[in-house]
Every structure is written in structure tokens, then in C-alpha cells.
N, C-alpha and C positions, 0 to 999 in steps of 0.2 A: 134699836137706835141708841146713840149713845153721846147724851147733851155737854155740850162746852159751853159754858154761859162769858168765856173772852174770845175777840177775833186775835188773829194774828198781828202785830204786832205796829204793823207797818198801815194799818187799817186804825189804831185806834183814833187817831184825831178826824178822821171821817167819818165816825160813826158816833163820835162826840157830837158832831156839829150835827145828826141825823137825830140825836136823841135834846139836844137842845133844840130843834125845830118842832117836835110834835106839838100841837096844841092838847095835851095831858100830859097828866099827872108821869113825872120821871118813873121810868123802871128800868131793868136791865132788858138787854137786847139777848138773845139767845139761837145761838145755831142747832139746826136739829143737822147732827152729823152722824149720816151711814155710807158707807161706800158703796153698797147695793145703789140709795137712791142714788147720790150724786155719780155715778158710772151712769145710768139711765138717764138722768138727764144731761149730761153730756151727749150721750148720744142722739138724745134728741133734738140739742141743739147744736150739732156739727154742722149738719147739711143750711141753717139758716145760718151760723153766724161763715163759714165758708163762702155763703151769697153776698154778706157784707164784704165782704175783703177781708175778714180776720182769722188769725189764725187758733182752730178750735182747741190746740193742745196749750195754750196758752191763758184763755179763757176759762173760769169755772163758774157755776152755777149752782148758787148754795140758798139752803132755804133758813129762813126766819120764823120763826116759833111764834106764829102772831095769827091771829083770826082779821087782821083789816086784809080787803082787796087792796093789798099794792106790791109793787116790782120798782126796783130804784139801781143805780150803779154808780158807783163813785169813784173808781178809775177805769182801766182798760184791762182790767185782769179781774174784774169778778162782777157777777149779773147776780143780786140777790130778790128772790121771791120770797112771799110771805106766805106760809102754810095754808091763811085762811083763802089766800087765792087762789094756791094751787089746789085745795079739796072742790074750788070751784069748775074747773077743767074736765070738760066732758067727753074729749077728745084729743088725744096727742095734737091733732092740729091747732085746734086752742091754745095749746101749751106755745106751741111754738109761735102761733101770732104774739102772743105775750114776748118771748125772747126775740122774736123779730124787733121787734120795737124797741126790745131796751139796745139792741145789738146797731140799730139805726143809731141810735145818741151814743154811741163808743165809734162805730165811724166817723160820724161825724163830729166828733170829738164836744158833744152835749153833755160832759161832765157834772157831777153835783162839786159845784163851787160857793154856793150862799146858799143860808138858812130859809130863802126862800122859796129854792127851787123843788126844797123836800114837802113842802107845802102844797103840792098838786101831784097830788097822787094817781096812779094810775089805775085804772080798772081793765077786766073784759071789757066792759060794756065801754069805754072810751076808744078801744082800738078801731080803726079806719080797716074799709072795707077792703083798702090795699095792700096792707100789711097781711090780711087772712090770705089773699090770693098770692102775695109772696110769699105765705110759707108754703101754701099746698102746692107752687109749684117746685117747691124743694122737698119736699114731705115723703118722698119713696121711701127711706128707711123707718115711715112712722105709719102705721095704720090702724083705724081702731080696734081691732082683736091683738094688736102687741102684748103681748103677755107681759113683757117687763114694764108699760106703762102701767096696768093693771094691777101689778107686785108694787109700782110705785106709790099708785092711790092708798092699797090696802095698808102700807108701812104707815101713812100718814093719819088714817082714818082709825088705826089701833093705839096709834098716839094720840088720839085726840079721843079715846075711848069709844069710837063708836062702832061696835063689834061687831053687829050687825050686816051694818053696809061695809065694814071693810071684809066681812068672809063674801059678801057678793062680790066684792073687787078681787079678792085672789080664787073665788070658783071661774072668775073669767080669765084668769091669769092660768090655771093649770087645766084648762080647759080648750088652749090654743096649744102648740110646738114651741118651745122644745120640754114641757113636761119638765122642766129645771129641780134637780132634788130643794133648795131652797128655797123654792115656792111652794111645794108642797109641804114642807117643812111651814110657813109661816101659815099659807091654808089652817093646818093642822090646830097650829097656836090657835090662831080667830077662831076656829070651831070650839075649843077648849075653855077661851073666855066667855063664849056663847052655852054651856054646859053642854054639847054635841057630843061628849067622850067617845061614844061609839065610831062615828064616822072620824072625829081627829086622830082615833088609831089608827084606821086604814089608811089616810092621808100620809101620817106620820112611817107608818112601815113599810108605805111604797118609798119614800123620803130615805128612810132606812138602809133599804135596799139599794138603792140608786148610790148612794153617797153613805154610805156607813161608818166612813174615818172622819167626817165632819158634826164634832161636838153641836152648831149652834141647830143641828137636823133634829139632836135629842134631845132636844132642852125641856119641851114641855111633856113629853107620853107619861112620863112618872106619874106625874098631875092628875093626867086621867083615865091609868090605870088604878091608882089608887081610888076613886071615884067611881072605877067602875065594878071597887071591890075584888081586883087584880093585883096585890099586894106582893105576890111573887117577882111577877111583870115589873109592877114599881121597883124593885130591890134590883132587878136587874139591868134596866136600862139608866137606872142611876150610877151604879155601878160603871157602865159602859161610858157612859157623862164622863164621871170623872176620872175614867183610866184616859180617855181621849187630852183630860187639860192636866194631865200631870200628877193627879192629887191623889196618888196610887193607895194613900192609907186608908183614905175614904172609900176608895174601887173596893179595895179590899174587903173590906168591909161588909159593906152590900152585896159584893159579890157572894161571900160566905153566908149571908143569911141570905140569899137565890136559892143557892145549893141545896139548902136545908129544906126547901120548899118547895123545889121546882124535882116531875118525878126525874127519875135518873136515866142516864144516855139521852135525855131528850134534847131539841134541838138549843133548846132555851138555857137549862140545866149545861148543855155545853159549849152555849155560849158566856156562860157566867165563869165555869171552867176555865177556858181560855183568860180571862180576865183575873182571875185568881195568881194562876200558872205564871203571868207577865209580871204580878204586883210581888208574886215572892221574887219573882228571877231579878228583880229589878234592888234588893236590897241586899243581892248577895255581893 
């Protein structure tokens, strides 16, 4: 994930007036931005804010780097959640009675206009029992083994360090269809921060395999190759890293102390080869 601690620009005096209303102590406001989550929850709130009357490519839903239970909007172009509510969501359909509700005050046009509207926060445990039945009867494209809702939990849960229950969130994520190489890919990570090295390489080179030209799949195996006293391994999937992001001196590099260690013709040894081969062609 990758934090912007400003909103866009057109948002700041809204969120001025959000951050003048708390009853504490001033701090910055902060978007946790990934396009994994906000694509997933997009899609999970297509089919409810479509039941409002609104148009879902229009609408985004963006989360807040905050532990309070609350969801607030403040025009008609953005539904923002607070991370600590959404770790609370035990169910895509949860999530969306949530978005039901804020998508109800953008219909009907219940805007955050005064300092004191920000002042009644909203929880799970406040949503009406009518809002959960409208979203389950919009909820087909949400079900609880979704894998990308699962991907969604565990992105959040590895932010907020708790390693644990986020590799239980992505072992039920790569444990439904479609098997996505970047789920098993972030699997891989949470197992890694959990010291798992064993099992996060088999995660990580199914990942591998699947999706082999995508850097953010290789980001951690060095980590725990090297940990598992696979030094060669490490040399080489770093190597692979950074021939992927351009930083060919560095491939280079690693690639050649691979060579050196990895035995010869083997598959490893000739994937480090190839890596080598592209970093000189590349300077000629």
C-alpha cells in the first residue's frame, strides 16, 4: 500500500471542516491508497450504490487510516471508510450495508455541510435492519468466500501489523478461484512476516510461476530465502526484482554472484543467465 497523507485538492476544505469537528486532539488525516483495495471495493459497492440511483463509475470509495468505527461523505463523488471499521467486517455483506447507508445520504442528497453533522458517527452496530436486507438483495456479486474481499481484509490487517490474522485472511483468499498470482504473492509476504519461510516460498513460486513478469510477486522470497539459508536463491530472485524495475546494474549484479553459486545448466543457474544476458544487452 502506498500512503498520501493529502486528499485531492478539491476535497481540502471538506476535510478541514471533518478535522475541525473531532472532539481530539488535531492530527493529519491519511488515505491508505492501493488500487488492489479500492478496485475491490468498488466492486463491491457497484451493485448497492446502482440500487440508489447512482452512477458507480463516478463514485469512489476510499479508506482512512484510522482505528474509530466510522464512514462519513461529503459530496457525491466519494464514500470514505475508516480502516478501524472496515477490519471490523465479517462479511462482504456487512461491508455493503455500510456503503448502503452512506450511498442513501448521497441520494438523497444528506451531505456533510456543518461541523455538526461529523459529530454522529456511524457504526456497524447503528445500521437498520433495512439497509442489511437491501444490500443482500443486491449482493450477487459479493459472497463470503470472495477471494478479493479476503485479499482486501489481509492488505489492511498487514497494515495495521497483525500478521497473524491477515495470513488467515489471504489463506481464504487463495483458497477460493481464481488462485490470482497477487494473492498468492501477498499470502506469501504475511507468511514471511510471520517467520513461515518455508511455506511463503511455495506460496511465492506458485506466485512466480503464474505471473513471473510482475515485480511486486517477487518482492519478499529473497527475505526468505535468505533466512532459510538459501543464499543463492536470494541472489537470484533479487536479481530477477530488479531486472523487472529497470535497475539493470543491480540485476547484474546479483545475477553474477547467482552464477557463482548456483550449480551449472541448472534451472536456477539459467534463469540467472537470462538475467545477466539482458543487463549486458541492455548497455550495449
Amino acid at each position: 500500500m502506498r500512503l498520501y497523507s493529502k486528499f485531492p485538492a478539491c476535497l481540502i476544505f471538506a476535510l478541514a471542516l471533518i478535522a475541525a469537528s473531532i472532539a481530539q486532539p488535531a492530527r493529519a488525516l491519511t488515505l491508505l491508497r492501493d488500487p488492489d483495495i479500492e478496485h475491490a471495493l468498488k466492486q463491491l459497492a457497484a451493485p448497492i450504490l446502482q440500487a440508489a440511483g447512482l452512477n458507480p463509475g463516478r463514485t469512489s470509495v476510499l479508506v482512512i487510516d484510522d482505528r474509530n468505527l466510522n464512514a462519513f461523505v461529503v459530496d457525491r463523488d466519494n464514500i470514505f471508510i475508516h480502516s478501524g471499521l472496515l477490519l471490523k467486517m465479517e462479511t462482504p455483506q456487512m461491508l455493503q450495508s455500510v456503503l448502503a447507508h452512506d450511498a442513501a445520504h448521497i441520494a438523497n442528497r444528506h451531505l456533510v455541510r456543518r461541523p455538526q453533522n461529523m459529530r454522529n458517527a456511524r457504526t456497524a452496530a447503528g445500521l437498520g435492519m433495512a439497509l442489511a436486507a437491501a444490500s443482500g438483495a443486491v449482493s450477487g456479486n459479493a459472497r463470503p468466500d470472495d477471494p478479493f474481499y479476503h485479499e482486501l481484509r489481509g492488505q489492511i490487517l498487514m497494515e495495521s501489523r497483525q500478521f497473524a490474522a491477515a495470513t488467515n485472511a489471504y489463506a481464504r483468499a487463495v483458497n477460493a478461484p481464481p488462485n490470482h498470482p497477487l494473492i498468492l504473492g501477498s499470502y506469501g509476504r504475511a507468511l514471511v512476516a510471520q517467520g513461515q519461510h518455508p511455506q511463503a516460498l511455495q506460496e511465492r513460486e506458485k506466485a512466480r510461476v503464474r505471473d513471473g513478469r510482475n515485480a511486486r510477486v517477487m518482492r519478499d522470497p529473497a527475505v526468505a530465502y535468505a533466512k532459510s539459508g538459501q543464499n543463492r536463491m536470494a541472489s537470484l530472485v533479487t536479481a530477477e526484482r530488479y531486472a523487472m524495475t529497470g535497475r539493470l546494474e543491480d540485476a547484474e549484479i546479483h545475477a553474477t554472484r547467482a552464477l557463482g553459486l548456483l550449480p551449472n545448466e541448472s534451472g536456477g543457474w539459467q534463469r540467472a543467465q537470462d538475467v545477466l544476458s539482458a543487463a549486458k544487452a541492455a548497455r550495449r
